[in-house]
C-alpha positions as CSV (number, residue, x, y, z in Angstrom):
1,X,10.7,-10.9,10.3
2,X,9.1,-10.0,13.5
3,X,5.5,-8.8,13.8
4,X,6.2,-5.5,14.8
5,X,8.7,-5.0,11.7
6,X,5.5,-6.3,9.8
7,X,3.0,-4.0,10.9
8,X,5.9,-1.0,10.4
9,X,6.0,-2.1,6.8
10,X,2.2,-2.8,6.4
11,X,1.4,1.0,8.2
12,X,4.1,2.6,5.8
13,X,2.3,0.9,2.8
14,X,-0.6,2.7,3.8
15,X,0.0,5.6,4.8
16,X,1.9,5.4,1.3
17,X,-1.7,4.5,-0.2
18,X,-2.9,7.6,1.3
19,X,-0.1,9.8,-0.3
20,X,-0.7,8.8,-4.1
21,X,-4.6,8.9,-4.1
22,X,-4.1,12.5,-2.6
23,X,-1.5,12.9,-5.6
24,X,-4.4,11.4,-8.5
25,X,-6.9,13.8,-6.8
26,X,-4.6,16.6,-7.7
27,X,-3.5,14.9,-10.9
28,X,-6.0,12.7,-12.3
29,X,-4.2,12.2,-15.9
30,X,-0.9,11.2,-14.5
31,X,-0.2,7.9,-15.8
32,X,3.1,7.6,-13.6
33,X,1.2,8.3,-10.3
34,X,-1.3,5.7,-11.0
35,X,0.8,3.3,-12.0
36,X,3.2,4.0,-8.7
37,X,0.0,4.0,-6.7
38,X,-1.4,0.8,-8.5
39,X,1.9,-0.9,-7.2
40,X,1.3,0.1,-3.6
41,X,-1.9,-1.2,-3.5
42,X,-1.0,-4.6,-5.0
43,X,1.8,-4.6,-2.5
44,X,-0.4,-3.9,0.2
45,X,-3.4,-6.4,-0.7
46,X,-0.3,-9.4,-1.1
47,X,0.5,-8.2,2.6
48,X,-2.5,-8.2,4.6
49,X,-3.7,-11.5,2.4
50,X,-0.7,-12.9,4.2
51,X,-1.4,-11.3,7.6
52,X,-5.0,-12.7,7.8
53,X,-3.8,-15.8,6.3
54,X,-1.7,-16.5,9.5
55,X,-4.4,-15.4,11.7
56,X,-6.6,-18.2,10.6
């Protein structure tokens, strides 16, 4: 996968990130959003683990 592909996928997570805390704002009690954004945010922390581990 090339860099650029990675960032694209890293960005989208994010910006996916953004989306579902804007959605618990709005619907704190939603078990189903947190659970969709509690996915994201594992997804995303695995990512950019992996990013800065192959900048070291």
């Amino acid at each position: 996968m090339s860099e650029e592909v990675r960032k694209s996928q890293t960005q989208a997570l994010q910006e996916s990130l953004v989306t579902f805390l804007m959605e618990i704002i709005g619907a704190p009690d939603d078990e189903e959003i947190a659970r969709n954004a509690a996915q994201v945010v594992r997804e995303l922390d695995v990512r950019m683990a992996a990013e800065q581990a192959q900048r070291v």
